[in-house]
N, C-alpha and C positions, 0 to 999 in steps of 0.2 A: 322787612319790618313785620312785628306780628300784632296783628287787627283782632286779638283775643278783647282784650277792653274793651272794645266798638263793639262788639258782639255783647259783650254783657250790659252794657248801656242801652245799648238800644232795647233789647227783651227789659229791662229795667224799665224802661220810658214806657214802651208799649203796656206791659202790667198795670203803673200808675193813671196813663192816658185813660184807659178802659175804666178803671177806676173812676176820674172824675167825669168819664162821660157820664156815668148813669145821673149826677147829680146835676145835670142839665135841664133845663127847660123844670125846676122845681122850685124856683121864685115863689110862684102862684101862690105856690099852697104851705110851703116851709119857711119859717121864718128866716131873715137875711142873717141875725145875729147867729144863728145854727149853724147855716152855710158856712159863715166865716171858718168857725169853729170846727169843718169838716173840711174846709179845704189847708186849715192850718195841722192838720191834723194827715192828711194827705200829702202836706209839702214834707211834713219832721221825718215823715215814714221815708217818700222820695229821697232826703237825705243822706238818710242813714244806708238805707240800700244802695245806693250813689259810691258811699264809705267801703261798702261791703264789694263792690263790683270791685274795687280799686284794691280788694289784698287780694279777693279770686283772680285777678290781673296779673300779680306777685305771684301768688302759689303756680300759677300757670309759666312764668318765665322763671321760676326756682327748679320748674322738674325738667325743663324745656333744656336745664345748664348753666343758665346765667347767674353771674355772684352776684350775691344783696348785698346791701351797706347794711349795717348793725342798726340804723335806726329803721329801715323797712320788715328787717327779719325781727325787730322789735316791734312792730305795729304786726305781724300777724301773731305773735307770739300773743300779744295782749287781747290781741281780736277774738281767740279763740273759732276760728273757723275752719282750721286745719283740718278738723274730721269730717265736717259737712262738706270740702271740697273733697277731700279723699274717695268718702260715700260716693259723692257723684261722680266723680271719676270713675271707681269701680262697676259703677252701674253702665254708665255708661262706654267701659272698653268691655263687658259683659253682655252687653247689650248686642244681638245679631245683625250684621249688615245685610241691608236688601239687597240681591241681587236686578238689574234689570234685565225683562223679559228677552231683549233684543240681544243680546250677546249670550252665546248659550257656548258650551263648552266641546271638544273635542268630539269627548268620549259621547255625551248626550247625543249630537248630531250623529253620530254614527251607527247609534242603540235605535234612533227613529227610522233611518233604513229598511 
């Protein structure tokens, strides 16, 4: 199975959580009708990003092989997210892999000699 979605949810959840942390312990001083109003405002967002994990989910099992049904390759069609996943992608198969210090190569071990 592929745990791409969990992945994007969760960084999803974590972005929003931080979010409504800061609006904690702000009773005191902020009015409650405000709050409402910032946390309903916080939930539309969580939503929508929620929507959005859900076709970068799709874009991710379209390049992966798998066939979409007409109504899912219709929800990214309409979604308009096609290029913002591609970006990232790009960015990130461009992006350099770390090597770890522990595992050194052949030829290096041999040059330290």
């Amino acid at each position: 199975m592929i745990f791409k979605k969990n992945e994007y949810i969760n960084e999803t959840l974590d972005r929003h959580f931080e979010t409504w942390s800061h609006t904690l312990d702000t009773a005191d001083f902020v009015p409650k009708k405000y709050l409402k109003k910032i946390d309903k405002l916080i939930f539309n967002n969580l939503k929508q990003k929620l929507k959005e994990c859900e076709i970068f989910n799709l874009l991710y099992l379209q390049d992966q092989g798998y066939k979409l049904g007409l109504f899912q390759k219709l929800k990214i069609w309409l979604s308009g997210l096609k290029p913002l996943y591609l970006n990232e992608k790009q960015v990130y198969m461009t992006k350099p892999k770390k090597r770890s210090g522990v595992v050194k190569d052949k030829a290096e071990s041999e040059a330290n000699k």
